[in-house]
N, C-alpha and C positions, 0 to 999 in steps of 0.2 A: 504494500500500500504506500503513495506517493505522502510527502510532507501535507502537501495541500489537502490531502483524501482524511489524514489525520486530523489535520487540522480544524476541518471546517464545520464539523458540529457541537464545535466550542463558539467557533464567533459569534451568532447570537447572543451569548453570555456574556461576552468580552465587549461586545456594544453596546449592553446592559451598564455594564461594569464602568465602562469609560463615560456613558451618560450621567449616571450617577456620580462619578468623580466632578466631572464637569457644569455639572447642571444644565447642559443643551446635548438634545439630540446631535445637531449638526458638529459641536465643536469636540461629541467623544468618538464620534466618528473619523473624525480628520484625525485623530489620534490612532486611530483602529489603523483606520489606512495606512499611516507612516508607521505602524509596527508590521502592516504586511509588505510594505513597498522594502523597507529596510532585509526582511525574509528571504523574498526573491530576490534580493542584489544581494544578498550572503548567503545562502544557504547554509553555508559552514560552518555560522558564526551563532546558529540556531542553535540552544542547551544541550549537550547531549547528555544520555544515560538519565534523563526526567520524563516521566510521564508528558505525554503532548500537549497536553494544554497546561500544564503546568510551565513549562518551555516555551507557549504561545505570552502567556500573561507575563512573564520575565523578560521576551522582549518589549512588549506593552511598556511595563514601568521605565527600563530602559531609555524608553523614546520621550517619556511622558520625564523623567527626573531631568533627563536632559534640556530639553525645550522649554518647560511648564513656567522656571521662574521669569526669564524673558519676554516667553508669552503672555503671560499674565500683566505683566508691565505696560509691554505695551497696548494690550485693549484696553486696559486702565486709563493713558494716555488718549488716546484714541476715543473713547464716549466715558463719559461718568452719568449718563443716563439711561444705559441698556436694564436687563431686565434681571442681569447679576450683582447690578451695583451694590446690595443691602448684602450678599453673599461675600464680596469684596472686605468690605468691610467684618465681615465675623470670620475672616481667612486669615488675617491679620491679628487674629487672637487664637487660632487655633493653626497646630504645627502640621503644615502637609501630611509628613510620615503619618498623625495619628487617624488620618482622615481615610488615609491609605490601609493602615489596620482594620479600624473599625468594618469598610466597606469587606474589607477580602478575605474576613474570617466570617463575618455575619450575614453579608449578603452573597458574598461566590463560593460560603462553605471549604474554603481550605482549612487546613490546620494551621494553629500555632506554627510549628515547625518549616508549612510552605511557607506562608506568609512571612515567615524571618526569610527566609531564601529568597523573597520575592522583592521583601525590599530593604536588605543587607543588613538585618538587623538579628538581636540574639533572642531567644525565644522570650524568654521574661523579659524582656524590652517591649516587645510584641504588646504582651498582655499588658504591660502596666499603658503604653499606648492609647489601649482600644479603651480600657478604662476612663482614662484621661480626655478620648475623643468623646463618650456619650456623657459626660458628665459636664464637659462645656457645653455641648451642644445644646441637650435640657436647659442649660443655666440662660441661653442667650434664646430660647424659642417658646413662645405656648399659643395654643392655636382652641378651636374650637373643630372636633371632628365629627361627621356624619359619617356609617357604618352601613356601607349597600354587602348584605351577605345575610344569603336565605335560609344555611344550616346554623341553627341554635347554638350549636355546643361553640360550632366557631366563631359563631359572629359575640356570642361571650366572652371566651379566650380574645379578641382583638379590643372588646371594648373593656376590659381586664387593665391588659395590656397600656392601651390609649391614658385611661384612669393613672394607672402607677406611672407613667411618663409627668403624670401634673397637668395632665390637658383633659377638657370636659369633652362630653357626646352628648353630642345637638340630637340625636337620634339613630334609629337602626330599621332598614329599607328591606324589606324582602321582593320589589317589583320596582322595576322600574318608574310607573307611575306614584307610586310610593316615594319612592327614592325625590325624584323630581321635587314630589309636596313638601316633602322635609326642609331640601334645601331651599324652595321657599318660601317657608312658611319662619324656619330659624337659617338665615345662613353660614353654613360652614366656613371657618380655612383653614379644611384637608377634608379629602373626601378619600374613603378607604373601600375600591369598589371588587365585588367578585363581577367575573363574565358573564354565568349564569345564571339564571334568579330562577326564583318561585314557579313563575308561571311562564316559565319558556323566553320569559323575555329577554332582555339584553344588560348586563350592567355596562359594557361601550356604548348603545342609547340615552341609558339614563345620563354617562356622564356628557356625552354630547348634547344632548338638554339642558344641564347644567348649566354647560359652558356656554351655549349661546345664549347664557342669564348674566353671568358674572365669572371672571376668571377665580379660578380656585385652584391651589396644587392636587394633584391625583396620583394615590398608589391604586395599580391594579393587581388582584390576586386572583391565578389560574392554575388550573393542573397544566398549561399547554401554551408555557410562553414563548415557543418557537413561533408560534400562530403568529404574535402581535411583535416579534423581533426579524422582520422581513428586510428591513431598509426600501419596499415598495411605497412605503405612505408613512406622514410624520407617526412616532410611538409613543408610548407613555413612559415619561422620563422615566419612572420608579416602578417596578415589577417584580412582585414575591410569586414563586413558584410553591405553590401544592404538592403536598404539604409543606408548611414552614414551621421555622422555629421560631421561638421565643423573640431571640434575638435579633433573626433577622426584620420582624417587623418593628421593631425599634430603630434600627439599624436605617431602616427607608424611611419611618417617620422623622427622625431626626435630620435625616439629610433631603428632604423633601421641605420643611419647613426651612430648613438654613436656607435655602435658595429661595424662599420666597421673601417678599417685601412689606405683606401685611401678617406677620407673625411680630410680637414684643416680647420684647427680655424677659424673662419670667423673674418674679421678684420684684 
């Protein structure tokens, strides 16, 4: 099997991964890209004796520790009105590397141990890290969240969840039309949406109803996030796969809220 054959039913994830770093579709992309363009002009220079996607995300960060401080500079220069400015500002208080933790153990499920490998760090660095990253993050964010999810136990477990983060729920949507009335009748900012509802209906409907009301950030949660990681049509920045952990919907909440503009400091 060629590198590329290896490869490719990782990128999805690694365009997950890179959005979520970034906070744009478009700009974790351009990322994705220059770690595959960097690939094919080295082949050589690809990890050896590492699992393949473990080897794909090491050159990822690679491309991303190289460029990132630079790049970041200059779109800073460039607009102080885009749609990351408020994001800018809480990057500056919080250290890359731990953003980089947090994201690659919680949301792309490595271990401790990759994730020291992945970004040159020693295991218990790692951990003290990701600790360090969700505990600013809570400190600088709270939001009010609406809960589109049709099965009981989970849509519990999330508004749980939501709860011990320090953030209220505006409610919990089993239908799309449902979902819709919540947001507004209270409005949210964060909506935590599943695909499928109750009655066959859509949770990408309901948040598209949503959004042609009021901009809001959105995590979605699927058993089948290849579905919605196509690169044919924009995605949703922030995506938990079925089943999830604990952590990881903390993990999206927190960095879904950092990137927004109407969240306040908590405190």
């Amino acid at each position: 099997m060629s590198l590329g054959q290896q490869l490719a039913p990782h990128l999805p994830f690694l365009r997950r991964y890179g959005r979520a770093l970034t906070g744009s579709q478009s700009e974790g992309d351009r990322y994705v890209r220059a770690a595959l363009e960097a690939i094919v002009a080295a082949p050589e220079e690809f990890p050896k004796n590492v699992d393949p996607r473990l080897g794909l995300y090491r050159m990822f960060q690679g491309i991303w520790s190289s460029t990132h401080p630079d790049e970041w500079e200059k779109r800073e220069a460039e607009s102080a009105e885009d749609g990351e400015a408020i994001a800018r500002a809480r990057l500056a208080r919080l250290a890359p590397t731990s953003r980089q933790a947090l994201l690659l153990t919680a949301m792309e499920g490595f271990t401790i141990e990759d994730t020291a490998y992945l970004i040159d760090e020693s295991p218990d660095t790692v951990e003290r890290l990701v600790e360090e990253a969700l505990g600013e993050i809570e400190k600088q964010t709270r939001a009010r969240v609406l809960i589109i999810e049709d099965e009981p136990i989970i849509a519990m477990d999330i508004e749980t969840i939501v709860r011990d983060l320090g953030h209220d729920v505006t409610g919990v949507a089993v239908t799309r039309d449902e979902a819709v009335a919540l947001a507004m009748e209270d409005r949210p900012g964060l909506v935590l949406a599943d695909i499928q509802l109750a009655d066959d209906s859509s949770g990408i409907d309901a948040v598209k109803d949503i959004l042609a009301q009021f901009n809001v950030p959105v995590i979605f949660i699927t058993a089948f996030p290849e579905r919605l990681l196509t690169g044919e049509r924009p995605e949703p920045t922030f995506l938990i796969t079925k089943p999830f952990q604990r952590s990881t919907v903390k993990a999206a909440i927190s960095q879904a809220l950092f990137f927004d503009e109407s969240t306040v400091p908590a405190g």
